[in-house]
C-alpha positions in Angstrom: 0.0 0.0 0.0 1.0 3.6 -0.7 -0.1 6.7 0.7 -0.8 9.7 -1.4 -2.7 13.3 -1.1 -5.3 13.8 -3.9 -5.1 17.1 -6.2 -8.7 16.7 -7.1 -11.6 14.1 -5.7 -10.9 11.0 -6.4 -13.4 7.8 -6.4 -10.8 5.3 -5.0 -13.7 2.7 -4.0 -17.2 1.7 -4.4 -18.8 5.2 -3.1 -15.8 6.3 -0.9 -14.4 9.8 -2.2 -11.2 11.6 -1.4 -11.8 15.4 -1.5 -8.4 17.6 -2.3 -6.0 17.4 -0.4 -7.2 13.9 1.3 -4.9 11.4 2.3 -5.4 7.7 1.3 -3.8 4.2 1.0 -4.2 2.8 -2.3 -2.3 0.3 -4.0 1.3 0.8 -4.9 -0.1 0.5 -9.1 -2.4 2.7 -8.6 -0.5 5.2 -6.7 1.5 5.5 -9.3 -1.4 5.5 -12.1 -3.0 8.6 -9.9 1.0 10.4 -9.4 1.4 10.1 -13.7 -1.8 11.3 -14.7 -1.5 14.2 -11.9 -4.3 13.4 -10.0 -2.3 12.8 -6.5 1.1 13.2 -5.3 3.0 10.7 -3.0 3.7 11.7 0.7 6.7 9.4 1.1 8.5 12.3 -0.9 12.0 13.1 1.0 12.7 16.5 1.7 15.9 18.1 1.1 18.0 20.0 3.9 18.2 23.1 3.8 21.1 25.0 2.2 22.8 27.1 4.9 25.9 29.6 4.6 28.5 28.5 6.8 30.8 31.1 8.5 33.9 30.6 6.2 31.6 32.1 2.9 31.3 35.4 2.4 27.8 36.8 1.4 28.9 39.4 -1.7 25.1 40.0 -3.0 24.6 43.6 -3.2 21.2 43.8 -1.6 18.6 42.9 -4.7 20.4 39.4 -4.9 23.3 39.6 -7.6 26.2 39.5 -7.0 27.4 42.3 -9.4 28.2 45.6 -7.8 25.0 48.6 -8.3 26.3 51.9 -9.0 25.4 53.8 -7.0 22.3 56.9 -8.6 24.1 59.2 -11.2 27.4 57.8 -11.4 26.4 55.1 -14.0 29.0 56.0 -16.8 26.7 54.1 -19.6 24.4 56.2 -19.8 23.6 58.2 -22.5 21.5 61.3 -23.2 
């Protein structure tokens, strides 16, 4: 058996419905007919640690997330009039 969460109601059984959202056991075939077609999604999906800075980087963004320098108002030397 596999768990999954349904996007949209599902009929999984004679007369039993799974609203949105929902969470069911169904078997593993079907879980994965459900997951291709894009009518569920399967909880026993692994998450991924977070990425975290460690103290040796050093963060060289420039406030609007680049990491080019901004120069700063009127002292652009590209521009043209």
């Amino acid at each position: 058996m596999a768990k999954i969460r349904a996007l949209i109601t599902l009929v999984v059984a004679k007369n039993k419905q799974i609203d949105p959202n929902g969470v069911c056991d169904v078997s593993e075939n079907e879980a994965k007919r459900l997951i291709s077609l894009g009518y569920a999604e399967s909880l026993k999906k692994t998450a991924q640690p977070p990425v975290e800075n460690t103290e040796d980087e050093e963060d060289e963004s420039d406030g609007n997330g680049n990491k080019q320098p901004v120069q700063p108002n009127g002292t652009n030397s590209n521009v043209q009039k």
